[in-house]
Residue, then its C-alpha position, 0 to 999 in steps of 0.5 A: x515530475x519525481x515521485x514521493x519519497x517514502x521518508x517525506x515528512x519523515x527526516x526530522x525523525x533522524x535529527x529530533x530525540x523524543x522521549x517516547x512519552x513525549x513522542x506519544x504525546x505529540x502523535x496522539x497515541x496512547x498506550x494499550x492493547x491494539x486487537x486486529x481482525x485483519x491486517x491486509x494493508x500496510x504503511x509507514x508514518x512519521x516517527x516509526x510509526x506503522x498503520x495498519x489497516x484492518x478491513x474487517x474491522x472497518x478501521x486503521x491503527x497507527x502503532x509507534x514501532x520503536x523502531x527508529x535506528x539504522x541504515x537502509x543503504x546498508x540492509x539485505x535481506x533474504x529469507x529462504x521459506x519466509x512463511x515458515x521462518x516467521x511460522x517457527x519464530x511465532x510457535x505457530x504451524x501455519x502462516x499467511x502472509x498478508x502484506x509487508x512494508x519496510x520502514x524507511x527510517x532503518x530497512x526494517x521490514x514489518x509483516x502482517x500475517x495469519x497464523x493458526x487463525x490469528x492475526x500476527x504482526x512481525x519484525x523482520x531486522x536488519x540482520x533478518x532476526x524475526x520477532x513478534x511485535x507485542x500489541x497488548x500494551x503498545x503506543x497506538x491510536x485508531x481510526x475508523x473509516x467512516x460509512x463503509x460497506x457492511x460486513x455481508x453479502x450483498x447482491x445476488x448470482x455473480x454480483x453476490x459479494x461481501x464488500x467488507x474486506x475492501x473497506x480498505x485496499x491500500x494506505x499512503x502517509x503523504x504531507x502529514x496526511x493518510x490516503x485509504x482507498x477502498x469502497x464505502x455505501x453510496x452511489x459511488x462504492x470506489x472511494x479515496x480517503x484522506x485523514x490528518x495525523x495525529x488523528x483528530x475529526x477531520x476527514x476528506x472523502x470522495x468518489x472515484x471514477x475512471x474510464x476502463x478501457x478494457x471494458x470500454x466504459x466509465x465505472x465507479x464501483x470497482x476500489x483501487x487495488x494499489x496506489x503511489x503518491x507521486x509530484x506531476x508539474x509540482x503538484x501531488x497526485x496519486x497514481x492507482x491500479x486497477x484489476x484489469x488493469x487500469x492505471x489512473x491518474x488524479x490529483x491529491x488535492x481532489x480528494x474531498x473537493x467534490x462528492x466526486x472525482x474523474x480520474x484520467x486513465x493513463x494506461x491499459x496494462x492488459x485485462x483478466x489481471x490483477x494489481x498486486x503491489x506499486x512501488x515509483x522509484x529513480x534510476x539513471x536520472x529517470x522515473x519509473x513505477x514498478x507493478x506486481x501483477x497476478x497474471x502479468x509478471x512484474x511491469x516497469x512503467x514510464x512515467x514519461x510525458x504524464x503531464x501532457x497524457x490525455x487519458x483513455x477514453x475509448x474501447x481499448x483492445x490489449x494495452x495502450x498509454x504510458x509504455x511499459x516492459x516486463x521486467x522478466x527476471x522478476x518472477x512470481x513477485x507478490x509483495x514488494x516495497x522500496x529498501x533504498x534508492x538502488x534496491x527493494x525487498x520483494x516477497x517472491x512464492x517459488x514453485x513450491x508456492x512457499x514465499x521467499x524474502x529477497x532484496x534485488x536491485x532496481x530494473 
């Protein structure tokens, strides 16, 4: 078993100069402005290029960042009061943080945000200089995520909800292809995605089910809150987090093979919580996934044995399946992504409830 580096596929792009007219036209972008109504998740492609995904609008944007020189192994950064920093860089009085991704390619960290109302992407350099990344006139292509729920509510009493917002929950360029999950109209709202980039008019899609043992039930509603690609017995799988807190198992090749997909639920990590972010990584010659959570701090998780696990298929009363330690130094964490093979950067809210940027090294 490994897990996916982020930079597969993406190695040519250290060996390979490109005109970015060329480069442009090879990856299908072209130039112009790229308008956002969101931009809750986050992923690096090929090349520098930075998808953006955009729930609101129903839609993903590959934007080429130009941002193709550096060193990973050789970034840290840390940022006291990031919000207020970008919010100062921006002229803007406020900002929200949505979601961060640093490009494998150079350490640079790339985050969206909200300021004054607006939505804003910004560059966070090596040397921690933060500038807006320009949108009006910039190399770009958009996809629209077929058949997704409509923008309003829907249901009524507690189940009243607008599901638009999870049109798209999370993003992984995997093999020249982009995975989305999140929830689309039918008879199974939670729904994995993968499109070919450059984009063209093809389009894999199939519904998800998992055994929830928390709620000691199969479900098929409720989207993938956080994912990583990850190889199990040479093959391509995705690893999913659920809220309350389901970790699944299924392979990549599954997506559009069927209307839907049984997933095998490899662990319960604890209900009344909430998967924030994922990230898998190496250390001392063994694999490990590292999970954000709302309620349950940071989680390093084995990845020991996931060949042979069976799944969850009944009623569970706390936790169960792969092993688990909560990594207690890493408090308050509600972003992070992997920097090099030794570090990642993480957004960190301190007491104040304001965001500090911080580089640590891998548990």
């Amino acid at each position: 078993m490994r897990w996916y580096q982020r930079t597969l596929g993406l190695a040519a792009a250290l060996c390979v100069s490109f005109s970015s007219m060329a480069q442009a036209d090879q990856l299908g972008l072209t130039e112009g402005g790229v308008e956002l109504h969101s931009a809750n998740v986050l992923a690096f492609g090929p090349y520098g290029v930075l998808f953006v995904g955009d729930a609101k609008a129903a839609r993903v944007y590959a934007i080429q960042t130009g941002d193709l020189k550096g060193d990973p192994a050789k970034v840290t950064i840390n940022i006291e009061g990031a919000a207020s920093k970008i919010a100062a860089a921006l002229g803007a009085s406020t900002v929200e943080i949505a979601d961060m991704a640093v490009n494998p390619l150079t350490g640079s960290v790339f985050v969206s945000t909200m300021a004054d109302g607006k939505v804003q992407l910004v560059q966070i350099g090596p040397d921690g200089k933060i500038a807006r990344l320009a949108l009006d006139k910039v190399a770009h292509a958009k996809l629209d995520i077929p058949n997704p729920p409509e923008d309003k509510v829907v249901g009524e009493g507690r189940r009243a909800r607008n599901n638009r917002p999870n049109s798209v929950t999370d993003l992984a360029f995997v093999d020249g292809r982009l995975l989305l999950s999140g929830i689309s109209q039918g008879d199974t709202p939670s729904t994995v995605r993968a499109f070919d980039f450059p984009f063209n008019d093809k389009a894999a899609a199939t519904g998800l089910e998992i055994y929830h043992g928390a709620h000691g039930q199969l479900e098929n509603y409720a989207p993938i809150r956080t994912f990583v690609p990850f190889i199990i017995n040479g093959e391509a799988n995705v690893l999913a987090g659920f809220v309350c807190t389901p970790l699944v198992k299924f392979p990549v090749a599954s997506i559009g093979a069927g209307e839907q997909v049984r997933g095998t639920t490899v662990a319960e990590l604890g209900n009344r919580n909430q998967p924030l972010d994922m990230i898998a990584y190496k250390k001392e010659g063994k694999d490990y996934l590292l999970l954000a959570n709302s309620a349950r701090g940071v989680m390093k998780i084995s990845t020991e044995d996931l060949d042979k696990a069976a799944g969850i298929e009944s009623k569970v009363a706390e936790t169960a399946g792969q092993k688990y330690e909560t990594v207690a130094e890493w408090q308050g964490v509600v972003q992070l992504d992997l920097l090099n093979e030794g570090h990642a950067i993480v957004l960190v809210k301190n007491e104040g409830g304001q965001g500090d940027l911080r580089t640590w090294v891998l548990p």
